[in-house]
N, C-alpha and C positions, 0 to 999 in steps of 0.2 A: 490615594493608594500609598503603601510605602516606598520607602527607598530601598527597601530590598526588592520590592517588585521592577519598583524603576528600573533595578541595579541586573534583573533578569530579562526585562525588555528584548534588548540587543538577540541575546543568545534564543530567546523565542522565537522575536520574529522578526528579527534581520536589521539591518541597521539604519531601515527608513520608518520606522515603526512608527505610527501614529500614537503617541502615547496620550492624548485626550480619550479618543476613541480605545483603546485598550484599560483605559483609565475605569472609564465609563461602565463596560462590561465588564469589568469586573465590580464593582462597585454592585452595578443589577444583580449578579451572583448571590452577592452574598445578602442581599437586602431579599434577592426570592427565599433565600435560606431560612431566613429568620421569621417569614411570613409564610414558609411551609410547616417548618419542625419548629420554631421558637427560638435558635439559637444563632448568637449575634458573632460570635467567634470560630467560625468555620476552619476544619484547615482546607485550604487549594489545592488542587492537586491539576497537570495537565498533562495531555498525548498527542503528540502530534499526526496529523497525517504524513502519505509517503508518498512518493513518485518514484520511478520505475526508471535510470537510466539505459541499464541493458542489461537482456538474457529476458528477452522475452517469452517466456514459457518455454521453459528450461528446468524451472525448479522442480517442475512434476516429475521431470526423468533424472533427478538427483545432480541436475546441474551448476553452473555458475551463475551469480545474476549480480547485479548493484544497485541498489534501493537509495532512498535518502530518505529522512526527514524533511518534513515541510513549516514552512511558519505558518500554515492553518490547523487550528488545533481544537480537540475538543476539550473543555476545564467543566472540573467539578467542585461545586461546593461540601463538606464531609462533615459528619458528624456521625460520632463510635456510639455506640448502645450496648446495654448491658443484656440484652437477649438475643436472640437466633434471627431475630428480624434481620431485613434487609429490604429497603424504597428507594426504588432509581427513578426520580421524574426526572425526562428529558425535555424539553422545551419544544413544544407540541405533537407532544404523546401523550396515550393516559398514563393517567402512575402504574407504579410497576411493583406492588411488595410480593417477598415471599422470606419463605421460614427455612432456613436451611438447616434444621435440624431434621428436615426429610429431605435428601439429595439423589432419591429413585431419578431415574429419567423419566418424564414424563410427554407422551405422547401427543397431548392437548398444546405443549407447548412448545415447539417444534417451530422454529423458524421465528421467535419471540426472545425478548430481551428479559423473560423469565428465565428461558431455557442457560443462555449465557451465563447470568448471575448463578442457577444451580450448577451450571458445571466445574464453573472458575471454582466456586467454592466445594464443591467435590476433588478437586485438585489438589487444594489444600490440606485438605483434611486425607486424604490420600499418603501428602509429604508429613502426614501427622505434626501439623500443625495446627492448632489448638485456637477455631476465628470463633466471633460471635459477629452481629448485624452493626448495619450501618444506614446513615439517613444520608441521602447524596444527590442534590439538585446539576441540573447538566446543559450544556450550551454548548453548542458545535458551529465550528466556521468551517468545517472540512467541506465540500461540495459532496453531497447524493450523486451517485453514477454516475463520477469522472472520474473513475481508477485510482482516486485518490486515498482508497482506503477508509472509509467513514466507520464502515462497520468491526476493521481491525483496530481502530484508535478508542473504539470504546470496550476492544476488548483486554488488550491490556491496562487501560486505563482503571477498568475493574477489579484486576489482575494484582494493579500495583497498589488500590488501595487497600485492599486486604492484606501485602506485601508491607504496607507501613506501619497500618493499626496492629497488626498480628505476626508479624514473622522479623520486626526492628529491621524492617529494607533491605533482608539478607538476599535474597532473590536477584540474579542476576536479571538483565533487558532478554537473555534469551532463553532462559527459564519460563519469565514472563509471557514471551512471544509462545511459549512449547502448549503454557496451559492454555494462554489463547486459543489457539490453533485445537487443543481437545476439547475445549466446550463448545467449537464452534461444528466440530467435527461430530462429535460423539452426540451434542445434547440437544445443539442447536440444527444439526443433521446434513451440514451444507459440508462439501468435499473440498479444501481448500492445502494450499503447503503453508509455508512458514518464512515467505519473501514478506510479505503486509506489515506482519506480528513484528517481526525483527525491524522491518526501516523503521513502521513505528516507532519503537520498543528504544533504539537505542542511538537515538540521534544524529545528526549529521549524515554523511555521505558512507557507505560499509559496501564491502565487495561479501558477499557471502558464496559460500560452496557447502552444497546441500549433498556432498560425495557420503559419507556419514550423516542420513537425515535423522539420527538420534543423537547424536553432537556436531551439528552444523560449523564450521570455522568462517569467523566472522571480522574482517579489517576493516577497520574504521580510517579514511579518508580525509585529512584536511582539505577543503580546496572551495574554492569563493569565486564564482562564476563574476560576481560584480565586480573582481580587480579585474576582469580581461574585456569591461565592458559588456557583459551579455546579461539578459533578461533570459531568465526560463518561464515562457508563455504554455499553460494547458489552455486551450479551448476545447468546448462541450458543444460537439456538433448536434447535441439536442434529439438526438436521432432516439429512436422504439427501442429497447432492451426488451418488451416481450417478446417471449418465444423465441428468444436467442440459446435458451441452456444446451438443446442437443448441441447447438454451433462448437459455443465453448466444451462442450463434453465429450467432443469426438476430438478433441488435440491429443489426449492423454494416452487412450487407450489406442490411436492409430500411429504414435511414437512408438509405443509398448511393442504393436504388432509387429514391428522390426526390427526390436531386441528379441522377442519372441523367438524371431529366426534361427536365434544363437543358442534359443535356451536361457537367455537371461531377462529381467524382470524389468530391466530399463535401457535407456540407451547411454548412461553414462558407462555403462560394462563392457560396452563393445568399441571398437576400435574401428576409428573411422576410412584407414585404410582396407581393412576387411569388408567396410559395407561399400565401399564405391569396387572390390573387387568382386563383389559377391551379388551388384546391385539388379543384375540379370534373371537371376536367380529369385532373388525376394521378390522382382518383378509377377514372374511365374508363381510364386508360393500366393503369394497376396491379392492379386489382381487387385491393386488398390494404390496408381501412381500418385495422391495427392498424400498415402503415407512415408512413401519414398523422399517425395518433398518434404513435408514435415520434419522428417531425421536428418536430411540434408542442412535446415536451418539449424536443426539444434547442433551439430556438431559444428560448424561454421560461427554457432552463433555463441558457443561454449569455449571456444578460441577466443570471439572477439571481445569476452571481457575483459577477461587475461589483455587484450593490449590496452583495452580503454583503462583499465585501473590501474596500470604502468606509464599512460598518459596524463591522467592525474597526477600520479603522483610525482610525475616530471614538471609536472607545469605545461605540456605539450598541447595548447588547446587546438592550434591548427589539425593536427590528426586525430584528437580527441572529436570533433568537430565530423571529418572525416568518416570515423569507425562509427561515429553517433549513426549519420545518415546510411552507411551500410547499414546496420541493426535496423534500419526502417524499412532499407529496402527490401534485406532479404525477408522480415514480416510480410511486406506486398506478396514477394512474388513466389516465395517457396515455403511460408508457412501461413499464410492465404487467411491472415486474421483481419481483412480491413475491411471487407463487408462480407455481411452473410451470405455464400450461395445461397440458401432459401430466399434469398430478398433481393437480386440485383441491382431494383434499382434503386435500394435505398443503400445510396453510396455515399451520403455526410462526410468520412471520413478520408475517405478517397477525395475529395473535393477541397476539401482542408489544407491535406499534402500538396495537390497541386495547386494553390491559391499560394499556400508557402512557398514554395518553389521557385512560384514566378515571381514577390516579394523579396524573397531572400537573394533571389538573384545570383546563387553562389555562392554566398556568407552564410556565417549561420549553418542550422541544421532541422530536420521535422522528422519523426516518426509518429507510428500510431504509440497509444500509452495504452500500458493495463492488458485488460485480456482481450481487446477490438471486440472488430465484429459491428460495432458503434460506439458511442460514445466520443473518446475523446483524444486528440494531440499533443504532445510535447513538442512544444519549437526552442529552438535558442536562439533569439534575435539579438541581435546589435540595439543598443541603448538608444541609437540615432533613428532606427527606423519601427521601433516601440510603438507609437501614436498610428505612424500608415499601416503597420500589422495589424494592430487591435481595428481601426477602423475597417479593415477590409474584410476581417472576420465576421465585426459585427454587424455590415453592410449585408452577409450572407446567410448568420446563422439569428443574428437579432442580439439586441444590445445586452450586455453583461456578459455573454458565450464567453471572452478572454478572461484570461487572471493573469499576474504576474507571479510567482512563487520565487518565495526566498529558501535557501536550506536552513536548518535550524540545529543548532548543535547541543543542545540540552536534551537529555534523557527524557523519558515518562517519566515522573516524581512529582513529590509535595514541590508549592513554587513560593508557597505564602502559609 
């Protein structure tokens, strides 16, 4: 590989980076490139995945949240074409072409990485922007159903190379994150906000506020978990994501129910003082205490960014640490995303926390990550007790369940 790839290493993927192994993958990249489409000078392009510090499910009610960047990333190999084509092979998937000189939405493709590729390019062509097709082989490190975002990182990733071939990179990370978000919305039919798109999208550690979710405001974060000694551990308690959707689809609209009250269409609108004076009331209006909770987190939880991203950017990691573990708690117990009522006793993630708990000992911190329900954990362990963590996890959930994650301060962009 080159020395400018060398020279992006670091900023990728943190600064223990295996650079044989990163050597290597890429290297296969471009060598599948040239044994799919014929062509031996590809440009690179890569997206990273995201993790979830705080504001967990917040952003549907137009709240606070803080995303990061991850050093697992999905990279593409790119080649421009002189017609309306467009071939996404991902690395075991079928191939994927389509002709975006028809950008109908199609119904047949509906929850498919056709539907994506036609939206993103309907986006475009929207900002009248003037694309033709591209040939673009894919390989991802981001983990499937660990809140990691896999499916946001290939959509800006898409996003942005249309954004390099056709628009000279004018496209900001949240432009990019915006179209994501409508092809994923509109084409590909799935209900999502624009926390994924954005950590992705635009590197490192960002506090976002979705008060205006038509120009998001977005702060970007320096901050290196590894100068304070800590590992950021997700583990994948491997648990069923079937028939979880009603789970996750009942948070939105039982937040909504008690803006409702007001008259207003979210609960960043209403004033958290008027709901705990009024909370007797909405009791009676809604017959529905686990919505009362639900709003209780989010205003509690719409605060506690606000400190953690003023703990950042102190360097304050003892209370940063702190507010972490609130933001988990109040998930447990007042917005009740750690296991499904429909499933009790499939509690993986419940199990997790307390495993952490007893581990951490007091140090550190654990919450659930993502949208619960199952899946997966965010810990911040201590560097010293890394090996007994991981061990203990995989003693319970089976071996590879941990990662370690780095944050990763490079944008989505060409890399090579």
């Amino acid at each position: 590989m080159t020395k400018e790839l060398h020279d992006k290493y670091p900023a990728l993927y943190g600064k223990n980076v295996d650079v044989e192994e990163m050597d290597a993958r890429f290297a296969s990249l471009i060598s599948d490139h040239k044994d799919l489409f014929g062509k031996s000078d590809p440009l690179v392009f890569s997206a990273a995945g995201r993790t979830e510090i705080a504001g967990n499910h917040t952003d549907h009610n137009q709240g606070k949240v803080i995303g990061a960047a991850i050093n697992l990333d999905t990279i593409a190999a790119v080649s421009a074409r002189d017609d309306s084509l467009v071939t996404f092979v991902s690395e075991g998937f079928p191939k994927c072409t389509i002709d975006i000189s028809d950008l109908e939405i199609k119904e047949e493709e509906k929850n498919t990485t056709a539907s994506l590729l036609r939206g993103i390019a309907r986006a475009f062509k929207d900002r009248n922007i003037d694309i033709k097709g591209w040939d673009a082989n894919v390989t991802s490190k981001v983990l499937r159903g660990s809140g990691l975002s896999s499916s946001a990182s290939v959509e800006v990733l898409i996003a942005e190379i249309f954004n390099y071939l056709y628009a000279s990179d004018s496209l900001s990370p949240v432009e990019l994150s915006i179209i994501g978000q409508y092809a994923e919305n509109v084409y590909f039919g799935k209900p999502s906000g624009l926390l994924d798109q954005i950590s992705c999208a635009n590197g490192g550690i960002v506090g976002i506020d979705f008060q205006d979710k038509k120009n998001p405001k977005v702060e970007a974060i320096d901050f290196d978990f590894s100068a304070f000694d800590l590992d950021m551990i997700i583990t994948d308690t491997r648990g069923c994501h079937a028939d979880l959707t009603d789970e996750y689809a009942a948070v939105p609209p039982e937040m909504k129910a008690v803006a409702g009250f007001y008259g207003k269409e979210n609960l960043r609108e209403v004033e958290f003082q008027d709901f705990l004076r009024d909370i007797r009331k909405i009791r009676e209006t809604l017959h529905n205490d686990r919505a009362l909770l639900r709003a209780y987190h989010f205003f509690k939880e719409n605060e506690r960014v606000s400190y953690i991203l003023s703990n950042l950017k102190n360097e304050d990691i003892d209370t940063f640490l702190y507010n972490v573990q609130e933001s988990g708690n109040s998930s447990f117990r007042f917005l009740q995303n750690v296991y499904p009522s429909s499933e009790p006793h499939e509690q993986g993630v419940s199990l997790a926390l307390a495993l952490s708990e007893e581990i951490l000992d007091g140090e550190g911190a654990s919450r659930v990550h993502g949208g619960g329900f199952a899946g997966t954990i965010q810990a911040y362990v201590p560097v010293r007790l890394r090996e007994k963590y991981i061990k203990a996890m995989e003693n319970l959930f089976g071996e590879g369940c941990s990662t370690v994650i780095a944050i990763r301060s490079l944008p989505v962009g060409r890399v090579l």
